[in-house]
N, C-alpha and C positions, 0 to 999 in steps of 0.2 A: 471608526474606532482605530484610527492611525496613532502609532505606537509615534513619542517622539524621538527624534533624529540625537545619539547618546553625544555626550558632549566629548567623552574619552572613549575610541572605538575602538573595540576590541578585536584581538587576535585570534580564533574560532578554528580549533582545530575537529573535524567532524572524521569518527573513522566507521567506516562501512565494512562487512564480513565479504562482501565478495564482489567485485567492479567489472564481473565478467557481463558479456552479455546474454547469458541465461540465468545471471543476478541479477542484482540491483539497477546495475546498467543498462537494463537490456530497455528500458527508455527513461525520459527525463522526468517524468511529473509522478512517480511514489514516493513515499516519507524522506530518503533522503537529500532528496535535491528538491522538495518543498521547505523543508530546515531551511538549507543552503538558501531558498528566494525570501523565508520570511527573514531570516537574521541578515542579509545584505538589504533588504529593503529597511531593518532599521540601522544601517550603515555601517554594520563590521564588514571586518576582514575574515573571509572564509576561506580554508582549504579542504578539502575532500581528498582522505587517503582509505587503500584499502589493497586487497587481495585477488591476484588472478589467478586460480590453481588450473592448470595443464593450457592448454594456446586458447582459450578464448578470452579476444580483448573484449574492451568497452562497444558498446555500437558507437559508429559515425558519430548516430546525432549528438551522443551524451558526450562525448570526448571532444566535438566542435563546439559542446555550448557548457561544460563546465570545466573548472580547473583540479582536473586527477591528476595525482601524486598513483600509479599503480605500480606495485608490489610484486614480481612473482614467488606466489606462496609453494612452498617446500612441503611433505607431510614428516612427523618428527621422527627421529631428532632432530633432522637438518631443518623443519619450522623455526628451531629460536635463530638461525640465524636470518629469515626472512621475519620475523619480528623484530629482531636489531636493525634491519634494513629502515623498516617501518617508522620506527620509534624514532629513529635519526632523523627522517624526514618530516618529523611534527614540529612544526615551530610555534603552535600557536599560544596563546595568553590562558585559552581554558581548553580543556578537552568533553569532546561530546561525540561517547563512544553511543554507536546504534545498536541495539539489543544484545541481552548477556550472554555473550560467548568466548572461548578466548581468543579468535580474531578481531576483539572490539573493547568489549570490555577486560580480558585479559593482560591487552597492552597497556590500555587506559591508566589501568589499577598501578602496573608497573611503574609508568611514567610521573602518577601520581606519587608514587613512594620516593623516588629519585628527584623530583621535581618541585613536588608538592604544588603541583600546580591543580587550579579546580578542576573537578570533574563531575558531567554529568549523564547522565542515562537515558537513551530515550527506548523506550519499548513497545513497539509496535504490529506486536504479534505477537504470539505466545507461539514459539517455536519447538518447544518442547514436548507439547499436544499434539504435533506432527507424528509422535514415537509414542504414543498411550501416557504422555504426562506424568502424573504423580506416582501412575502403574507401573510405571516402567520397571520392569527388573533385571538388572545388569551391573555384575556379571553374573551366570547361572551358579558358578562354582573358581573358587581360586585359577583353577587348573586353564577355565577357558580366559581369565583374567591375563594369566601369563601366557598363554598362545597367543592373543589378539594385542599384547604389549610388545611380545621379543619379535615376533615373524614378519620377514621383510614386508611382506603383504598384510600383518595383520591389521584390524579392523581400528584397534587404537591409536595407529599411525597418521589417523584421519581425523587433522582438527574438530572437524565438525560432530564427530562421532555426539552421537546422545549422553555418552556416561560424562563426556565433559560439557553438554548445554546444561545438565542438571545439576554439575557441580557448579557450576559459572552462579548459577540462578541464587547459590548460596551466598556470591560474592554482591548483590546488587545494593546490599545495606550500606558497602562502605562509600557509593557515590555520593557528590556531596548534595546532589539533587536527582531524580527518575522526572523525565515525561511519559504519559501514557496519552494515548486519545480513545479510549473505552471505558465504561464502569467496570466489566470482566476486570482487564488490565490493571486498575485501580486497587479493586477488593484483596485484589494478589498480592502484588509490587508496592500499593501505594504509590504516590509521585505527585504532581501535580500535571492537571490537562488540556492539553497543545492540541487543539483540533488541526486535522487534516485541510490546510487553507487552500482553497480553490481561488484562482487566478480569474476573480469575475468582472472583470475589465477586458479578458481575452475571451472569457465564456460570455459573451455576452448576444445576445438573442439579435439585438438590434443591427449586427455588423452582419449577418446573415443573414440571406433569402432562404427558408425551409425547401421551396420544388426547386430552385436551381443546384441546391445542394444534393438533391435526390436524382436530377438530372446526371449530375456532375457522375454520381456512383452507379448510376443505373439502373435508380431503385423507383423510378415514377411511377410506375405501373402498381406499388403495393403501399399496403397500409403499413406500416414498419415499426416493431419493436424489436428496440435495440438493448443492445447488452454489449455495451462499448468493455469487454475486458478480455482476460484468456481465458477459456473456460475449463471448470474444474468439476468433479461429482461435489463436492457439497456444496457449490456454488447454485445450486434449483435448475438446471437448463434444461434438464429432462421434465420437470413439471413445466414449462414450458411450451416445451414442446407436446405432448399429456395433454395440453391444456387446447394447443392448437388444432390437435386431432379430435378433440369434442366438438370444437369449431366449426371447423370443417369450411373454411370459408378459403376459397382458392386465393385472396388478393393478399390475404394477411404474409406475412415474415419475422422470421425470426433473422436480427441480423449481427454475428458474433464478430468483434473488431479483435483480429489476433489469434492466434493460436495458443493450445499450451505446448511453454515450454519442456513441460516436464515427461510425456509419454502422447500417447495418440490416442489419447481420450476423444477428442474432437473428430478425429476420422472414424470412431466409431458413432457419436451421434450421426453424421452424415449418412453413414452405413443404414442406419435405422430410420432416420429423418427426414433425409434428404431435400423432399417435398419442399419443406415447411424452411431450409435454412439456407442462406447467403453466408458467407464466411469473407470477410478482408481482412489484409495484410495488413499486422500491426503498424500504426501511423503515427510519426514523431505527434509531438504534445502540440504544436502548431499548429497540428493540421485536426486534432480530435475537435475542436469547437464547431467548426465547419463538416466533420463527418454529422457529430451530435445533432445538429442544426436539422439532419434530415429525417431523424424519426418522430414518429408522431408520439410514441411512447417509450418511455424508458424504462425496463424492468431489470428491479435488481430481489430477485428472488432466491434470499441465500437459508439455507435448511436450517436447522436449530442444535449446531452441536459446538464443545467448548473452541474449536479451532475458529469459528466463523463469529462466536459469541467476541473473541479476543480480535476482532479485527474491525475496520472502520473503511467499508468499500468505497473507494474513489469517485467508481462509475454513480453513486447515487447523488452525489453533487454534481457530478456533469449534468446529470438530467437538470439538478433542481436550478443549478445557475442559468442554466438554459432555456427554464425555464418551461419545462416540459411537464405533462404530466406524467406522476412515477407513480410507478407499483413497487412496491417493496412489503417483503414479511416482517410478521412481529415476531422480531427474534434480537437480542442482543439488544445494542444502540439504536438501532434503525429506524422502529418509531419516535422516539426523543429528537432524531436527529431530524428528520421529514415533518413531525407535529401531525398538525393536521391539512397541510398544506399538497399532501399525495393520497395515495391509495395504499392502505393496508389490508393484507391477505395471512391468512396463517399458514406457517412454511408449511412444505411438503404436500399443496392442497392445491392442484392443476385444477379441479372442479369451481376453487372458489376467483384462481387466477381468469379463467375462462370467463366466469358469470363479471369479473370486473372489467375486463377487456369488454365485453358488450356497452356494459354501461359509460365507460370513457364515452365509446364511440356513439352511445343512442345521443348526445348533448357534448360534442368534442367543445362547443365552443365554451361551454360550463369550465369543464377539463384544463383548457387551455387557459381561463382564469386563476384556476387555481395553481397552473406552472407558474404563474406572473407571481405570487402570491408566496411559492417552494424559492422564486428567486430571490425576493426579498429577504426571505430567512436564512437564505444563502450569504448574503450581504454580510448581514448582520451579523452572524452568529460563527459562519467557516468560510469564512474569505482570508486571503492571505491579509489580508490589515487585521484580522482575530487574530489570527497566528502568530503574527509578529508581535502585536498586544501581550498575548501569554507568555510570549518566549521571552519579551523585553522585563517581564517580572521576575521572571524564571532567574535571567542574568544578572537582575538588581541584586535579588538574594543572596543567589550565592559570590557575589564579588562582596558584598558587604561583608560576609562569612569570613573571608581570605584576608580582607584589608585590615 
């Protein structure tokens, strides 16, 4: 499904909310530098700009393997002047602000009004769900509106604040296109849908030996379910692990690739876990084929709530290009995305993850067909040649729109 090669290539300005490495940066293979590899693989010209609030840069890997434009972001007033910074540094033919906020789509909109150049939206989470969503209420009363707008340290000084991701969200009609890659996403925003393309040329099963790669981390001794991401409470890890302790079987693993960035959530499973979990250090995108490569199972056991409904996990295409057998719940996209090519469990149900884990394992080699089988439709359907596909219509449109 390869997108063809445009005969007039375009000039792709991409702006990110935040390039630090506890954002989007902090490696190379999430939504926005999968953008970046579908729209250069159909032969534009891409830049990637965005924002670094207080000293954390890019990591290494992402800053040696893509072209940042970084920003250092101010909180306001002094923000518009790190958005005139920003704005100066976009050269591109169209803009393709990443989720609605005004470090993205704020600028975006500006640029467009000045510029009139196209713009588009890609939404890739529902950020807003983060803060009770539609519930949200703020501010309580006038009184704390103007404390947390006038005071050096108030709360409205901070781009990111909630009371401006919920106004932003009102701005998202005037793009002249929205990507989503969720039906959640979709019913909201509307847009059209840019799957998350997985690079199955690199994910590919065949370039890897499974026990040398288990050798390699030191996992030969167990049966391995892996959970290649950071881990989060609504991500399922604790049914998981729940799951493992019905088990009871000393050889099994849970093996978490990363930590989270955001608190010590992870050192509390440990705390309670311990037993049951291997933890490694998150690993550029290079090297994740060849981690993938060693589990026998892939579990992406995410709970059923609107934050997890709005999202479209990465790690369940590592499993499927790689051709593993996955477990995943029926929650959100996730069986649409899997078919019938994995194993579906209903979230929140370690009893039913449990009794699935058996059954991989009573017939692995059944299982293992049927990874062959998750690969295919990996191919097919969320490979970066999809991606590019969708995004090459996406760009048809709306330049016809402009011309």
């Amino acid at each position: 499904m390869k997108a063809s090669q445009p005969s007039n290539p375009l000039k792709i300005s991409l702006l990110v909310h935040d390039l630090s490495v506890s954002g989007a940066a902090r490696w190379g293979g999430n939504r926005p530098f999968l953008l970046y590899q579908a729209l250069k693989q159909l032969g534009h010209e891409v830049q990637i700009l965005g924002f670094i609030f207080g000293d954390e840069s890019p990591s290494e890997a992402v800053a040696s393997q893509f072209p940042l434009t970084v920003i250092q972001g101010e909180h306001f007033p002094q923000f518009w002047n790190s958005a005139q910074q920003l704005a100066q540094a976009i050269t591109g033919d169209i803009l393709y602000a990443q989720q609605p906020r005004v470090t993205t789509l704020g600028i975006a909109l500006w640029q467009k009004f000045l510029t009139h150049k196209p713009l588009i939206l890609d939404i890739d989470d529902w950020v807003l769900g983060w803060y009770g969503g539609d519930e949200l209420k703020y501010p309580e009363s006038l009184r704390q509106f103007a404390r947390d707008l006038i005071k050096p340290e108030g709360a409205l000084r901070y781009p990111e604040h909630p009371f401006y991701l919920k106004w932003s969200e009102k701005f998202v009609k005037y793009a002249d296109s929205v990507t989503i890659h969720t039906q959640f996403l979709q019913n909201r925003f509307g847009g059209i849908y840019v799957p998350n393309g997985k690079n199955t040329h690199q994910f590919n099963p065949q370039k890897y030996d499974a026990q040398a790669s288990r050798k390699q981390y030191d996992l030969q001794d167990y049966r391995i379910l892996m959970f290649p991401g950071a881990p989060r409470p609504y991500k399922g890890l604790e049914d998981i692990l729940n799951a493992l302790d019905l088990l009871d079987q000393s050889d099994l693993r849970l093996v978490i690739v990363g930590g989270s960035p955001y608190d010590d959530y992870d050192k509390k499973l440990r705390e309670k876990w311990g037993r049951w979990l291997i933890q490694l250090p998150i690993q550029p995108v290079e090297k994740m084929p060849e981690l993938v490569a060693a589990a026998h199972i892939v579990i992406v056991p995410q709970r059923d709530t609107p934050i997890t409904q709005a999202q479209f996990p990465l790690k369940l295409t590592d499993g499927m290009s790689m051709a593993k057998p996955v477990i995943a719940t029926r929650m959100g996209d996730l069986p649409e995305v899997l078919g019938d090519t994995g194993f579906l469990v209903e979230p929140s149900s370690p009893s039913e993850i449990a009794e699935t884990i058996k059954v991989i394992f009573s017939d692995y080699d059944a299982a293992l067909q049927r990874g062959q089988q998750a690969r295919k439709r990996c191919i097919q359907w969320y490979s970066l040649d999809a991606m590019s596909h969708s995004l090459d219509q996406v760009l048809q449109t709306v330049t016809q729109k402009s011309s």
